[in-house]
C-alpha positions in Angstrom: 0.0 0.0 0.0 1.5 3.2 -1.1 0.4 5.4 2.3 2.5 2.3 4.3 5.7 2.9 2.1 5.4 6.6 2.7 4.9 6.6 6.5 7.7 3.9 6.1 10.1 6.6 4.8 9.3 9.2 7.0 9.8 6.9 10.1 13.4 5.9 8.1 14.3 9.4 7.2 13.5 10.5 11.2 15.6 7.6 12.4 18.4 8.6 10.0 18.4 11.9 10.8 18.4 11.4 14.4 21.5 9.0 14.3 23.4 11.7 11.9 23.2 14.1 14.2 24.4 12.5 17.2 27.2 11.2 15.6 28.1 14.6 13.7 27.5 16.7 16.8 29.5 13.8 18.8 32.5 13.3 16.4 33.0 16.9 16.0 32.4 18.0 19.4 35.4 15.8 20.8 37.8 17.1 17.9 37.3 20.1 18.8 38.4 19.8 22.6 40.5 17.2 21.9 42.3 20.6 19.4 41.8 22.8 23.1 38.2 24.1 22.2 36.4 24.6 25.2 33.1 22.6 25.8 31.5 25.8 26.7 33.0 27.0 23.1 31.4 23.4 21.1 28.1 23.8 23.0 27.3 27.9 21.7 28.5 26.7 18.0 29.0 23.3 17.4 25.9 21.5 19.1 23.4 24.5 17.7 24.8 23.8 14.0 24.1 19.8 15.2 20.8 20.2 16.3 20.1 22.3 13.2 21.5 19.8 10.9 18.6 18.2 9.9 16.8 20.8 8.8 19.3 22.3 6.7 19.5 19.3 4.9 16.0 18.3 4.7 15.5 22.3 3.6 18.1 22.3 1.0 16.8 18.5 -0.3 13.2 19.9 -0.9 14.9 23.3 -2.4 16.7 21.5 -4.9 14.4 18.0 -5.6 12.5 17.4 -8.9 10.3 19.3 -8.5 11.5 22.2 -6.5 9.3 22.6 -3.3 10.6 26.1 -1.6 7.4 26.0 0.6 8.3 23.0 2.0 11.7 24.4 2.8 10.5 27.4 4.3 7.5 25.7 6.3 9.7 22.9 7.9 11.9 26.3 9.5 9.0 28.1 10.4 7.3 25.3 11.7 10.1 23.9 13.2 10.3 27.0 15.0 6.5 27.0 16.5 7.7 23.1 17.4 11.1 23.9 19.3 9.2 26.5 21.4 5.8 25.6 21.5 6.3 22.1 21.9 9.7 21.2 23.0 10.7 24.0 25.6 6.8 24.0 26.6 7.1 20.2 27.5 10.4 21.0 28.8 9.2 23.4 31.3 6.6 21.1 32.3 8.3 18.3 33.5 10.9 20.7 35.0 11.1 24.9 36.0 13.6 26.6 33.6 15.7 28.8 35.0 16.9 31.7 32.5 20.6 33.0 32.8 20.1 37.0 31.8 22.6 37.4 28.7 20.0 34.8 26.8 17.6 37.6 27.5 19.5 40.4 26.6 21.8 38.7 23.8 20.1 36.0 22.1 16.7 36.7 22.3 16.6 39.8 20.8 18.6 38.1 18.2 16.1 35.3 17.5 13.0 38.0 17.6 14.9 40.6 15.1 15.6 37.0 13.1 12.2 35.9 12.9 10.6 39.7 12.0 13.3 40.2 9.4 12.3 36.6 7.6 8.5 37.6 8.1 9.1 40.7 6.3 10.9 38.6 3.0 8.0 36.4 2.6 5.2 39.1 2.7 6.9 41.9 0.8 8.8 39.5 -1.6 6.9 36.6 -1.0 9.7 34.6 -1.1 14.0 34.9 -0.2 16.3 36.0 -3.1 20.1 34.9 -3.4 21.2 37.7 -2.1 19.0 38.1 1.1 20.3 34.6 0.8 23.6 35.4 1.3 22.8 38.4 3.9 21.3 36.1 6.4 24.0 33.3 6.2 26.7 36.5 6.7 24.9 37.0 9.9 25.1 33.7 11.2 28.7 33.5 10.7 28.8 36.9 12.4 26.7 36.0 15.4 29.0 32.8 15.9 32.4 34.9 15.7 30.6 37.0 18.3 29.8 33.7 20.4 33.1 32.5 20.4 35.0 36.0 21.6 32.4 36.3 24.4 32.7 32.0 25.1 36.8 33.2 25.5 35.5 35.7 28.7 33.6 33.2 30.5 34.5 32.1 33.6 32.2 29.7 34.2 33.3 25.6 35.2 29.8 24.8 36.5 28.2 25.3 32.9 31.4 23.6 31.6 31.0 20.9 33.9 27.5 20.9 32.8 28.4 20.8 28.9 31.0 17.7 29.2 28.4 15.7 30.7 25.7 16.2 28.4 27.8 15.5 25.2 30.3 13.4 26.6 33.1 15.8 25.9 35.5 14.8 28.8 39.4 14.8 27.4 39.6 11.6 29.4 36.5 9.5 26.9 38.7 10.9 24.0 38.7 8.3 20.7 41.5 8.8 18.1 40.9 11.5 15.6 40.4 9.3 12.4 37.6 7.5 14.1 35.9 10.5 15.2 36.9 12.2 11.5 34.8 8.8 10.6 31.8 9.5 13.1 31.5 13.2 11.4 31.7 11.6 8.0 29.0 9.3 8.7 26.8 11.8 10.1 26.5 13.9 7.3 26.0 10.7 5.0 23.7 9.8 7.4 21.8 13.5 7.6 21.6 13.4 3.5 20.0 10.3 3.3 17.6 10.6 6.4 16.3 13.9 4.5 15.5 12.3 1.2 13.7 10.1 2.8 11.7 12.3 4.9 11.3 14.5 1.5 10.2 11.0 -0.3 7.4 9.7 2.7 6.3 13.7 3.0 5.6 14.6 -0.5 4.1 11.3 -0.9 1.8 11.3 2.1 0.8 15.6 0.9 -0.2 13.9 -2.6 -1.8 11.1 -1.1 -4.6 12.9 1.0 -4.2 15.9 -1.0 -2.9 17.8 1.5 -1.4 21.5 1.0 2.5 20.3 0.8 3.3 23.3 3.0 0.7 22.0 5.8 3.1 18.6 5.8 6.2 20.5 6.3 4.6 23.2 8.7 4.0 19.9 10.9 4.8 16.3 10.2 8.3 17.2 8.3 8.8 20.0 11.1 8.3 18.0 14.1 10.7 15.0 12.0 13.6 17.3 12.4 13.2 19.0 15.7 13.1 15.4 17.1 16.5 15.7 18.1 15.8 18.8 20.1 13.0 17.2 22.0 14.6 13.8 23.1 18.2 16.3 24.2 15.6 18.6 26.1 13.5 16.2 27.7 16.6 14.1 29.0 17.9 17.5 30.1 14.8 18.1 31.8 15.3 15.4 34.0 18.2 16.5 35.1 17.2 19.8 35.6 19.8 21.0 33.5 17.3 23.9 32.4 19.9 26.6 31.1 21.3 23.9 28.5 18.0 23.3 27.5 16.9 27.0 26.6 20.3 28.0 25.5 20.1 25.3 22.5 16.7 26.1 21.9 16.8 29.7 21.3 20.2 29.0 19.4 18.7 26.5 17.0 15.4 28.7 16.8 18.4 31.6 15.1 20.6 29.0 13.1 17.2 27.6 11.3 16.4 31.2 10.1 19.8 32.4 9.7 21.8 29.1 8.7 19.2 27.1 7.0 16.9 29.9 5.1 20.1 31.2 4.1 22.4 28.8 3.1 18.9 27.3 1.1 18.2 30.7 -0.8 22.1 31.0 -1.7 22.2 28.1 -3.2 18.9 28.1 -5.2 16.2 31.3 -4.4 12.9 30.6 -3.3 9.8 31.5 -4.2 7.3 31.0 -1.8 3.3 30.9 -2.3 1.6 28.5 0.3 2.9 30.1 3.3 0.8 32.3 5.0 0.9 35.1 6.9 -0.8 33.5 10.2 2.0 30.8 10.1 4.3 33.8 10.2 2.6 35.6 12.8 2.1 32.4 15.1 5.8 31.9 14.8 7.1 35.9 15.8 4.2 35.8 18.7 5.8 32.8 19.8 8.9 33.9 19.8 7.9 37.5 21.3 5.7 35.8 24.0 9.0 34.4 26.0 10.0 37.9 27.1 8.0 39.1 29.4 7.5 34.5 30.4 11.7 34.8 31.2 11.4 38.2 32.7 9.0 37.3 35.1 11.3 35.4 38.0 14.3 34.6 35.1 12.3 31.6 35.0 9.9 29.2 33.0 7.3 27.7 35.2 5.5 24.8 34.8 2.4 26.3 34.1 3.7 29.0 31.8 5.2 25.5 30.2 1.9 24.2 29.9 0.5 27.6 27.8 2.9 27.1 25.9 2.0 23.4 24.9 -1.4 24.7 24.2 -0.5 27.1 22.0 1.3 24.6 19.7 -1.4 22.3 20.0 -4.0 25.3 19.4 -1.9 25.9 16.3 -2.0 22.6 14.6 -5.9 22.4 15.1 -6.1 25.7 13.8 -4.3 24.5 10.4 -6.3 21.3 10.0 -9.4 23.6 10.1 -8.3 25.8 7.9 -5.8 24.1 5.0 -7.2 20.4 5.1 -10.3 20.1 6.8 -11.5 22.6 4.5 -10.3 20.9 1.3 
């Protein structure tokens, strides 16, 4: 049956996916402080490229495929977006309090709202992201890293350091020999490419199967695919009540999939977008505006200010199946 072999792919291509990453973020992580790169250092850059990974891929894959699907590209970032806060640092919250260090709030939030404005304004004024806004926003990831790093070099900070070796098994002592973790990084992006065509394959095929707006699959199903690694990293963290960890790589993939991904995607091939709409947009900038004054109140997420969150994501998705399939 041709609705089995498609959710057959997309369970593949999430498994995939989920296994590149680890392994990139792993393999590269440990070269880098085996090379004297602080864990604080691999965690700011390293692990938000990681956990960002597979939607870059899956982005550029549907960007470039035959045919070209840009909305699909664009709706698994925003949507992935609406996920990773609505969802992921919601259910985080819930199961644990956050607690919020104040440079995220003063750094990289404004970063992530003045992100998320600026790629709202592309898509309704241009209705889609040229080569060379392209190339703008992927210059400002680059330049937001660089900016990472010099401040990583101030930080005086061993309990986060601490903190950072334990959660990705960074510890000098654990160290492999470089070839095999050379092989580990190899593997992982194999691993990412080939986990995104088949999440592209099971995606499109399940959209054209129930004749489902292709940008309504990536807004949700492909969206939620790729921010699985996210989820499981955040909910383990949870646990642990290891809540700075948890927001810091949330907010810093929430930048690198508008930054990173939308740009690297446009600057290799523009895209035109058409069935993105402006409530998707909107949902994703209220989301993202909505954690300011939730942080500012205590420097803290509470359980219940997790839970609003969970029901906004929730009150999202029902939205779009009223209005994009339940409708057609």
């Amino acid at each position: 049956m041709p609705i089995l072999i498609d959710v057959f792919y997309l369970i593949l291509g999430l498994i995939v996916l989920y296994f590149g990453a680890e392994w990139l973020v792993g393999g590269a992580g440990k070269i880098a402080v085996k090379y004297g790169i602080s864990p604080l250092v691999v965690g700011l850059t390293i692990v938000a490229f990681g956990t960002s990974a597979p939607e870059l891929f899956v982005s550029i894959g549907f960007n470039m495929g035959t045919p070209s699907l840009p909305d699909m590209s664009i709706g698994n970032v925003v949507g992935s977006n609406i996920c990773n806060i609505g969802l992921v640092l919601g259910l985080s919250a819930f199961i644990c309090v956050l607690h919020v260090r104040r440079e995220l709030i003063v750094r990289d939030m404004p970063i992530l709202a003045l992100s998320s404005l600026v790629l709202m304004a592309m898509l309704l004024i241009g209705s889609g992201v040229g080569r060379i806004e392209g190339i703008l926003l992927f210059t400002a990831v680059v330049v937001y890293t660089f900016i990472q790093l010099k401040i990583a070099r101030k930080i005086k900070n061993p309990e986060m350091v601490e903190e950072l070796e334990a959660e990705f098994n960074l510890s000098e002592g654990k160290m492999e020999p470089v070839l095999k973790l050379a092989g580990m990084v190899f593997i992982g992006l194999v691993l990412l490419y080939l986990g995104a065509r088949a999440l592209e394959e099971g995606g499109v095929g399940l959209a054209k199967l129930f004749g489902v707006p292709e940008a309504v699959i990536s807004l949700t199903l492909i969206a939620f695919s790729t921010s699985v690694p996210e989820l499981a990293a955040s909910a383990v963290a949870a646990m642990k009540k290891e809540g700075d960890i948890i927001i810091g790589n949330i907010i810093g993939s929430c930048i690198f999939n508008i930054l990173c991904v939308v740009g690297a995607t446009a600057a290799i091939k523009p895209m035109g977008v058409t069935q993105i709409k402006l409530s998707d947009l909107l949902v994703m900038v209220v989301m993202t505006l909505v954690l300011f004054p939730i942080m500012l109140t205590r420097k803290r997420i509470s359980r219940f200010e997790g839970a609003l969150l969970l029901l906004g994501y929730a009150g999202y998705i029902t939205f779009l199946w009223f209005d994009r399939v339940a409708t057609t």
